[in-house]
N, C-alpha and C positions, 0 to 999 in steps of 0.2 A: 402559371399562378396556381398555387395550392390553393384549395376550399380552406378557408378558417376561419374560424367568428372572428366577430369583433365587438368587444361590451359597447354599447354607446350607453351615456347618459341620458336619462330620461330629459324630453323639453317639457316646461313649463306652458301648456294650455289656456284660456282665457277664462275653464272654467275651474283653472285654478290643479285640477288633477293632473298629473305629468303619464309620460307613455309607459314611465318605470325605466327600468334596466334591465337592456334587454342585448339578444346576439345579435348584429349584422354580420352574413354573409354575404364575402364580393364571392362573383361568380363570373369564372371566364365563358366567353359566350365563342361561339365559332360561326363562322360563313353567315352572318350579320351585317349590313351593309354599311351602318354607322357607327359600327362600334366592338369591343371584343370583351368587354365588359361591363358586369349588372351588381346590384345590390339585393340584396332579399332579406326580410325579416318577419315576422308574425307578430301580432299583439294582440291583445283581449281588446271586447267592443262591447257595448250596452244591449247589443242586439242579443236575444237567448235562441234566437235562430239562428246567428252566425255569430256562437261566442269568441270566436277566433276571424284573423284578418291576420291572410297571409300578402305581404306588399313586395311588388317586382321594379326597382327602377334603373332606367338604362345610365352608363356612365356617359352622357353626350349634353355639351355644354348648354347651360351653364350650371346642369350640372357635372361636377369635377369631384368631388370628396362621398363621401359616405355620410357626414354631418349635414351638406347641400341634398343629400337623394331624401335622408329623413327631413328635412324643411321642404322639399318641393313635395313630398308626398303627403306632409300636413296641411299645404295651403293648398292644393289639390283636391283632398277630402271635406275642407274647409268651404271653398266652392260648388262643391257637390251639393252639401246640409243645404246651403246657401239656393240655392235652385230647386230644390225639393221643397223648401218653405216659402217661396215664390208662389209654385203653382196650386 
């Protein structure tokens, strides 16, 4: 597998701002024990300590596509807020 992007469309958030449009790169992974492939992308964040968020997700079910790694890594970060504002 060659490195190349891939535009996705931004998703729609709950506070209404989307992630934009942005590259997904798959990336072939080697000597992995689940898997030979990942997704990777970067997006801006509200943090001005980390205006950047670079995200890594493995291609292992259920996630399968590139549109499933960006939804598992929104509900992901989704849970995290969610547990932060817990404690």
């Amino acid at each position: 597998m060659r490195p190349r992007s891939r535009a996705c469309d931004g998703v729609e958030g709950s506070g209404g701002g989307g992630m934009g449009t942005g590259h997904l790169l798959p990336v072939e992974l080697k000597g992995h024990p689940k898997t030979n492939k990942a997704y990777a992308w970067a997006h801006d964040t509200e943090d001005p300590l980390q205006p950047k968020r670079q995200v890594t997700v493995l291609h292992i079910p259920p996630v399968t596509s590139p549109e499933l790694a960006v939804r598992a890594a929104i509900v992901q970060e989704y849970r995290k807020n969610e547990q932060r504002e817990e404690n």
